[in-house]
DRENDO-1510 file (C-alpha; in Angstrom, 1 decimal, always signed):
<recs>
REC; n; res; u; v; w
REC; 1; UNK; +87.6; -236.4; +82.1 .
REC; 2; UNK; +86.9; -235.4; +85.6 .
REC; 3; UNK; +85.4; -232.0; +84.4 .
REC; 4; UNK; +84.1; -233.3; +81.3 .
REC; 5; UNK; +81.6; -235.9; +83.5 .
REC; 6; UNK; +80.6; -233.2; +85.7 .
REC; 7; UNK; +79.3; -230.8; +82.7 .
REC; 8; UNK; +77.5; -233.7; +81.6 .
REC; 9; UNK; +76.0; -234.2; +85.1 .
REC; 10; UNK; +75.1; -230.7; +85.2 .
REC; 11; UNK; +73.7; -230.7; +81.6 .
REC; 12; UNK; +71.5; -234.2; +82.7 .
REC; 13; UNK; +70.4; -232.0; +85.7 .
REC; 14; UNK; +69.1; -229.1; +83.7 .
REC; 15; UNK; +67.5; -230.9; +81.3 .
REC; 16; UNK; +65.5; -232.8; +84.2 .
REC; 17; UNK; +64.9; -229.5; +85.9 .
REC; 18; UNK; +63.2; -228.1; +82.9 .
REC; 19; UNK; +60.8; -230.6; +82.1 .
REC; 20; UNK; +59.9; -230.3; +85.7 .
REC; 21; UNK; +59.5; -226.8; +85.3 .
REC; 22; UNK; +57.1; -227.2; +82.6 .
REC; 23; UNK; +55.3; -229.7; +83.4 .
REC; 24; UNK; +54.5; -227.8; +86.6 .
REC; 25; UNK; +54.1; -224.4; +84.9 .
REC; 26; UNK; +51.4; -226.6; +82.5 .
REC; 27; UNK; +49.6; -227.9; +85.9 .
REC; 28; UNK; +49.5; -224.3; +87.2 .
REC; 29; UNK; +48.3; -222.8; +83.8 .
REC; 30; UNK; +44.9; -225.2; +84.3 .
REC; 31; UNK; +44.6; -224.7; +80.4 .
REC; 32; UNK; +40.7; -224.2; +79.3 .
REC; 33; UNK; +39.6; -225.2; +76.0 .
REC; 34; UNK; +37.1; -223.1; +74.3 .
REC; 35; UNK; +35.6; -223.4; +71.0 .
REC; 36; UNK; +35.3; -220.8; +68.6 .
REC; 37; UNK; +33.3; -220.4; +65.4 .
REC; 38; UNK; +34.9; -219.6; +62.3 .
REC; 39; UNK; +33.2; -218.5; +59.2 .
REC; 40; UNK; +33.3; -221.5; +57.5 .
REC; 41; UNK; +31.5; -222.9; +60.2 .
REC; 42; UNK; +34.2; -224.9; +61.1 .
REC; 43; UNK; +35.2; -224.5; +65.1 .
REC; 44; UNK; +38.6; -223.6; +66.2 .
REC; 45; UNK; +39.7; -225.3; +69.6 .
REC; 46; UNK; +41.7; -222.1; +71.6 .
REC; 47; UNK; +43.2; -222.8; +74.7 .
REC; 48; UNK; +44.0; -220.5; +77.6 .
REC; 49; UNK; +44.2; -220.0; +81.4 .
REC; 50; UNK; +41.2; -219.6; +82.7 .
REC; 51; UNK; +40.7; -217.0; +85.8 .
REC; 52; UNK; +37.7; -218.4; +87.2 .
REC; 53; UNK; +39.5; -221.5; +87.8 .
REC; 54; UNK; +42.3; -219.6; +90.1 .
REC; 55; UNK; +40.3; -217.6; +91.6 .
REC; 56; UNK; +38.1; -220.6; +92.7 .
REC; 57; UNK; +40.8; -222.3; +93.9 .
REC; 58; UNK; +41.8; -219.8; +95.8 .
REC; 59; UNK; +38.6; -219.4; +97.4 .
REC; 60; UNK; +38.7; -223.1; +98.2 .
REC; 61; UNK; +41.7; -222.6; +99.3 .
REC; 62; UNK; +41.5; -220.1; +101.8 .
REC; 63; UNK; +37.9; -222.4; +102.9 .
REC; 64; UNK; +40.0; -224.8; +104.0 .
REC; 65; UNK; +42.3; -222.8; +106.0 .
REC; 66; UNK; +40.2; -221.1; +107.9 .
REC; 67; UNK; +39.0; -222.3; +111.2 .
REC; 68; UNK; +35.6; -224.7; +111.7 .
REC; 69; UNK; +32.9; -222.4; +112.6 .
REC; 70; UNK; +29.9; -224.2; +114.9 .
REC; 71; UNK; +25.8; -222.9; +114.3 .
REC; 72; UNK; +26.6; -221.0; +111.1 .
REC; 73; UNK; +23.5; -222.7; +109.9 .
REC; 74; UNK; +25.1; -225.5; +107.5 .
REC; 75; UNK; +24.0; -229.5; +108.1 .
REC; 76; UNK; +27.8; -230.5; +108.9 .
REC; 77; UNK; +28.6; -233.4; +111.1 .
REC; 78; UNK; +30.3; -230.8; +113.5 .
REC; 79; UNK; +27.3; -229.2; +114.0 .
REC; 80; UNK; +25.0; -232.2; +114.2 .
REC; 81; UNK; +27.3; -233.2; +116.6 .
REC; 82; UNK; +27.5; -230.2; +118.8 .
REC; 83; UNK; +23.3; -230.0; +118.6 .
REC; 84; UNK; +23.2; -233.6; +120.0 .
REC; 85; UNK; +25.9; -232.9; +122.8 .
REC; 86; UNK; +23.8; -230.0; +123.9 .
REC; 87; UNK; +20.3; -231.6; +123.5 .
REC; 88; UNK; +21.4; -235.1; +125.5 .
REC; 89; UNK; +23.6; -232.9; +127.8 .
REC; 90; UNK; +20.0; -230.6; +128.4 .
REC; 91; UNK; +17.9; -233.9; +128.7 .
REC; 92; UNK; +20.4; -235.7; +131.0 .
REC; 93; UNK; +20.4; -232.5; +133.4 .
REC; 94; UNK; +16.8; -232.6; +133.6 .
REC; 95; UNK; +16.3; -236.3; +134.5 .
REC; 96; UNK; +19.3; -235.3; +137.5 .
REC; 97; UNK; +16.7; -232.1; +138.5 .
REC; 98; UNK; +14.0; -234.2; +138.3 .
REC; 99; UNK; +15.1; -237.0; +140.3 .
REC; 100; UNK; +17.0; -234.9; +142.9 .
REC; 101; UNK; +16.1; -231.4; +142.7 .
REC; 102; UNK; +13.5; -229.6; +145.5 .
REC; 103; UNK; +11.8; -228.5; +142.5 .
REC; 104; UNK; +11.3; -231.6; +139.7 .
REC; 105; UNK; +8.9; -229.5; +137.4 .
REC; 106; UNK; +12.0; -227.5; +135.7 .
REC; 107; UNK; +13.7; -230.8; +135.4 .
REC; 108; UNK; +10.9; -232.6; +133.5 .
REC; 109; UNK; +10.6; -229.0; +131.0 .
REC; 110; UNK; +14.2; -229.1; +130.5 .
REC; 111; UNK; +13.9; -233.4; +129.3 .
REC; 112; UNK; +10.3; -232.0; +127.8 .
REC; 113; UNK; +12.4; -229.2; +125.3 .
REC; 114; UNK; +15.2; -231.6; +124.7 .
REC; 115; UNK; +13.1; -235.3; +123.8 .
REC; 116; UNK; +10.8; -232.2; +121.4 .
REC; 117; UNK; +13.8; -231.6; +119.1 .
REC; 118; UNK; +15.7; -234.5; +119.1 .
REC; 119; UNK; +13.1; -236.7; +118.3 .
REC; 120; UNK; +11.8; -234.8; +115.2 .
REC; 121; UNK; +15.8; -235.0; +113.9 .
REC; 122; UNK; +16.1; -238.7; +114.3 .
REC; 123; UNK; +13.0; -240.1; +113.0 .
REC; 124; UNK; +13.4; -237.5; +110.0 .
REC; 125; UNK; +16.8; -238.7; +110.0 .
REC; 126; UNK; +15.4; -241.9; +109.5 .
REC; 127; UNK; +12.3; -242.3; +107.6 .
REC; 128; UNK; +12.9; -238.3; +105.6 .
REC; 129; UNK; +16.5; -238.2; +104.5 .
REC; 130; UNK; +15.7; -236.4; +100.9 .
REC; 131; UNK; +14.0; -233.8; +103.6 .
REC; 132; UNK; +17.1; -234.0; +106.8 .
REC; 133; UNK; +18.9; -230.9; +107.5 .
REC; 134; UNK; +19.6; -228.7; +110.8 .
REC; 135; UNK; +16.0; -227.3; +110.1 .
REC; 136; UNK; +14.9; -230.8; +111.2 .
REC; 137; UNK; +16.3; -229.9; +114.6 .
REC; 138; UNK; +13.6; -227.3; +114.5 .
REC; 139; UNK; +15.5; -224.4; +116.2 .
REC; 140; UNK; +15.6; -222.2; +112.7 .
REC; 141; UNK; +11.9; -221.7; +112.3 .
REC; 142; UNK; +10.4; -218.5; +114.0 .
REC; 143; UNK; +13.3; -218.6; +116.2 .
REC; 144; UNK; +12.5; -215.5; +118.4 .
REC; 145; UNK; +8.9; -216.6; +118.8 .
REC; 146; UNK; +10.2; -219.7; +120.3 .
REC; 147; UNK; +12.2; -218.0; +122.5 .
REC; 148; UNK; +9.7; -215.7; +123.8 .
REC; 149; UNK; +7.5; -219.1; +124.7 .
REC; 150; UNK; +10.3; -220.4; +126.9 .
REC; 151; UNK; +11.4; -217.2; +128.5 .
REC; 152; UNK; +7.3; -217.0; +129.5 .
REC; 153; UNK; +6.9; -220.4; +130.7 .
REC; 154; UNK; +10.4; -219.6; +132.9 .
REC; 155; UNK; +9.4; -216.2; +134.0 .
REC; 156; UNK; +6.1; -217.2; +135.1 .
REC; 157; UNK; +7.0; -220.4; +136.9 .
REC; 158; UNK; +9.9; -218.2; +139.1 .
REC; 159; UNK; +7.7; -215.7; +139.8 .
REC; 160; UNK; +4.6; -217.5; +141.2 .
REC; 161; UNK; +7.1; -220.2; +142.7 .
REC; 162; UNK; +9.0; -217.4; +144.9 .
REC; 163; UNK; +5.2; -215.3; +145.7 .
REC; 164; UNK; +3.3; -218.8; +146.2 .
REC; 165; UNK; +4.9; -221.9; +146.4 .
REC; 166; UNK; +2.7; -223.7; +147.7 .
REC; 167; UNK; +1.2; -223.8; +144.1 .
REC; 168; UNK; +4.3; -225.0; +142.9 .
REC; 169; UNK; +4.5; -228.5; +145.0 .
REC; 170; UNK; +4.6; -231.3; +142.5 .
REC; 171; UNK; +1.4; -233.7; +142.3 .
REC; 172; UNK; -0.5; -235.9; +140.1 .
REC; 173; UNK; -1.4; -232.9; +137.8 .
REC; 174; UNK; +2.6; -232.4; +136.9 .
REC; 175; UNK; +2.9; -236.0; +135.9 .
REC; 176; UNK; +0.2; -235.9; +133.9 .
REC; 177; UNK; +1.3; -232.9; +131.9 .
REC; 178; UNK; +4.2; -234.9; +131.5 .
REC; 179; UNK; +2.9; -237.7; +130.1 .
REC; 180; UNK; +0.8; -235.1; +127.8 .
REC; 181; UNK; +4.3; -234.3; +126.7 .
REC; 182; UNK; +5.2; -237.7; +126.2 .
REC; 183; UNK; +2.1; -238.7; +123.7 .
REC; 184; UNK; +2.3; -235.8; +122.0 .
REC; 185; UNK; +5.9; -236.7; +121.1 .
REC; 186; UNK; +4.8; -240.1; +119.8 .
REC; 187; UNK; +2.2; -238.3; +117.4 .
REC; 188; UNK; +4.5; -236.7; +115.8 .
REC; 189; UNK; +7.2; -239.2; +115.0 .
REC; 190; UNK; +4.4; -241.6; +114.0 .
REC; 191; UNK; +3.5; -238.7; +111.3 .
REC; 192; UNK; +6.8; -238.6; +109.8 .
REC; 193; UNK; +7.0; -242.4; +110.0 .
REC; 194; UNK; +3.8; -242.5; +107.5 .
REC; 195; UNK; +4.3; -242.8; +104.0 .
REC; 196; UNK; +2.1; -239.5; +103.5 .
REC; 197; UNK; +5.3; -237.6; +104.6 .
REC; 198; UNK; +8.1; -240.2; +103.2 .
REC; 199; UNK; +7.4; -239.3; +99.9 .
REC; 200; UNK; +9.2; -236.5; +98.1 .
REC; 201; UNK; +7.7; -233.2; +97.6 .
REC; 202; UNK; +5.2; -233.5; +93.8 .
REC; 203; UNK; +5.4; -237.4; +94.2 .
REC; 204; UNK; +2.1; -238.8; +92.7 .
REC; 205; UNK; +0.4; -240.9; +95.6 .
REC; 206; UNK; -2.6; -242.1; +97.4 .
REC; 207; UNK; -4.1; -240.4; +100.1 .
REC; 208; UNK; -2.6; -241.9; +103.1 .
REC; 209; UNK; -5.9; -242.9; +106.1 .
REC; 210; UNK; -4.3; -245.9; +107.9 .
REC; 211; UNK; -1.6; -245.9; +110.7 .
REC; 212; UNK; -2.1; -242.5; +112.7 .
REC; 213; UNK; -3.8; -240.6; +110.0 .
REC; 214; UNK; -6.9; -243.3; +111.1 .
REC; 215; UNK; -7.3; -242.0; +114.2 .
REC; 216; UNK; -5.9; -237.9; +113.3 .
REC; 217; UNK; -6.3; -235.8; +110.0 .
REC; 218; UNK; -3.1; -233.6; +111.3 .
REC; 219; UNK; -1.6; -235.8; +114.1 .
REC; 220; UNK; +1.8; -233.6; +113.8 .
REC; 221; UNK; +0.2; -230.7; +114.4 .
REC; 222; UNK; -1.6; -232.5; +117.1 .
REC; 223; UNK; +1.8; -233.4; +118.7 .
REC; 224; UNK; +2.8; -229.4; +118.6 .
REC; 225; UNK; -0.2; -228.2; +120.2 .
REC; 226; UNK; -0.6; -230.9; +123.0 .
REC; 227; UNK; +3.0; -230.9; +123.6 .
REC; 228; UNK; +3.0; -227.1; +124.3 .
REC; 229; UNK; -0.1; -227.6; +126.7 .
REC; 230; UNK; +1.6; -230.1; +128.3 .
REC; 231; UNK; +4.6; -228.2; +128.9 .
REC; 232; UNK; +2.4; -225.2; +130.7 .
REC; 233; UNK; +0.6; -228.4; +132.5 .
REC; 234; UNK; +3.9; -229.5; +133.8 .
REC; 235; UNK; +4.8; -226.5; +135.3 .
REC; 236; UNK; +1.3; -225.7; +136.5 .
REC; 237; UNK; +1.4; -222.0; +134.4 .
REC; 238; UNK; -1.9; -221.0; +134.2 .
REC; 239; UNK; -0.9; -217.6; +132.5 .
REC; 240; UNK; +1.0; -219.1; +130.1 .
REC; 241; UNK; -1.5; -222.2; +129.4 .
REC; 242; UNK; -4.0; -219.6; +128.3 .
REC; 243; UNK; -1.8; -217.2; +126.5 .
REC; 244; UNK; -0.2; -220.4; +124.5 .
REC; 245; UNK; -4.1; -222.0; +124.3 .
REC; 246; UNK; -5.1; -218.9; +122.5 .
REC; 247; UNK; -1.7; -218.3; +119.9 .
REC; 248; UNK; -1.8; -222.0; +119.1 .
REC; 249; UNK; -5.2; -221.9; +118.3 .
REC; 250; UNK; -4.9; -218.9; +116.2 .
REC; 251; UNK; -1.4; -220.1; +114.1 .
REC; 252; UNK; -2.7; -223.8; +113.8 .
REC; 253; UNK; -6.4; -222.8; +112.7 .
REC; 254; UNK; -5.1; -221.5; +109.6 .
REC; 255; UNK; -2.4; -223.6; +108.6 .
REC; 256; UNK; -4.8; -226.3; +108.9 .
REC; 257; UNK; -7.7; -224.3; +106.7 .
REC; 258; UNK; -4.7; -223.8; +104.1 .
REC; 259; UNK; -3.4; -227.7; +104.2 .
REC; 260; UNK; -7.2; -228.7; +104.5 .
REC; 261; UNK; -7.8; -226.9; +101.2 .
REC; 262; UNK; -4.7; -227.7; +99.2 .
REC; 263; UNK; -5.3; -232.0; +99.8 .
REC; 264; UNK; -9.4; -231.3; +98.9 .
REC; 265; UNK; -8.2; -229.8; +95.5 .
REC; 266; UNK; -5.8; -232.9; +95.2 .
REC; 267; UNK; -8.0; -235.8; +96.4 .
REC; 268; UNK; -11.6; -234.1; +96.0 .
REC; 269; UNK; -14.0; -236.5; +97.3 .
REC; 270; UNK; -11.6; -238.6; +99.0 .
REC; 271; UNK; -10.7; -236.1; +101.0 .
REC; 272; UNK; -14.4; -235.3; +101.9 .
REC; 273; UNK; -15.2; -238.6; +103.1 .
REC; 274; UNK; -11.9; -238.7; +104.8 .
REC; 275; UNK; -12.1; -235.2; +106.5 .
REC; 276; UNK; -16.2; -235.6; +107.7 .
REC; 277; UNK; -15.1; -239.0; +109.4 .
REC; 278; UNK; -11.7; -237.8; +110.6 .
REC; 279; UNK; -11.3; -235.3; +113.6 .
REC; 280; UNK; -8.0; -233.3; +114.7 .
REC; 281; UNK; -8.7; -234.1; +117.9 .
REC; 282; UNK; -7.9; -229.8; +118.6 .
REC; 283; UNK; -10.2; -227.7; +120.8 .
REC; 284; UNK; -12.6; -225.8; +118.5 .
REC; 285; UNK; -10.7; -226.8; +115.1 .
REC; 286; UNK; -13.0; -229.2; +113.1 .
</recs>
């Protein structure tokens, strides 16, 4: 009796152990139905593993092993995160510089770079979500360009503050660059406040003439010119004021030419009226 309850035990056992087998082989096999036509017009459902399947999730697999990987370019929270941390960790250095340091100006350009590309990512954030990603940041976009313009403003301020520095003491003048800075700012988040911007890209809508856009016909352009000029005001540059004078004027010109001509074919006489009683409020740029 004794070794006839243990072969049914081990019978019970194997017949458990198989189903499980197969119900996990079945699970594994990820069966993919495709139809077939027949001649008689009548479709014949086939079923079979499907590659594609394992291979993807494999892929996805391996994915989720590997290691995060911060700046690869993707809108993930790490990275949001690790943009913030830098930008509030650069703004909060530069309020320390500027409140303690022997030389304020390089304080007030590092808060200057920092409040520039955070506040373009949080009001998008907030009034353009269908447009938000790490672009909004506004570090991808004619990166080494960008680059160049700080390493100028830098090299120029070092140089003339170690062969003259008594052109370097901080005045009135710096302050006011600053504040330049500061308005600039404002223009720009009040452009992507406006509905003209809020709206996604081929949505059918008025033309937009109240808030900024009364005063401005391109106030964020506006906001990137006179935030630059302020920058090279701040640090009392006057190399790099005219160099940055004369490439702004060039870049923005045409980009508002090409904007200027793409809302006339849209709004026609509208945007006549609009544009003749409008100014950009740009040196030499009508």
């Amino acid at each position: 009796m004794v070794k006839d309850g243990v072969e049914t035990m081990d019978s019970d056992s194997s017949s458990t152990d198989t189903e499980e087998f197969e119900a996990q082989r079945r699970i594994d096999q990820r069966i993919t139905f495709r139809p077939r036509p027949q001649s008689n017009g009548r479709i014949q459902i086939s079923s079979r593993p499907s590659s594609i399947d394992s291979r993807a999730t494999a892929s996805l697999l391996r994915q989720q092993q590997q290691q995060p990987v911060l700046f690869d370019g993707t809108h993930t929270p790490r990275n949001i995160a690790a943009i913030s941390f830098l930008l509030g960790l650069g703004g909060g250095i530069g309020v320390a510089a500027a409140w303690l340091s022997s030389t304020p100006q390089m304080g007030l350009f590092l808060l200057a770079v920092a409040l520039f590309h955070f506040a373009d990512y949080l009001a998008t954030s907030i009034y353009q979500v269908h447009k938000l990603d790490l672009q909004a940041y506004l570090f991808m976009n004619n990166q080494h360009c960008y680059e160049g313009y700080h390493a100028i403003a830098w090299l120029e301020f070092a140089i003339e503050y170690y062969h003259f520095p008594s052109l370097k003491r901080i005045g009135l003048l710096n302050y006011m660059g600053f504040g330049l800075v500061v308005i600039s700012l404002l223009c720009r988040v009040f452009a992507i406040m406006s509905p003209r911007y809020q709206n996604p890209k081929g949505a059918q809508r008025p033309l937009v003439t109240s808030g900024i856009y009364r005063m401005m016909r391109h106030p964020y352009f506006f906001g990137l010119y006179w935030w630059a000029i302020g920058v090279q005001i701040t640090l009392l540059n006057p190399v790099g004021l005219a160099i940055f004078v004369f490439m702004l004027h060039d870049t923005l010109s045409q980009r508002i030419k090409l904007e200027d001509e793409s809302l006339q074919r849209l709004y026609h006489d509208v945007w006549n009226n609009y544009k003749k009683t409008t100014p950009t409020w740009l040196p030499f740029i009508p």
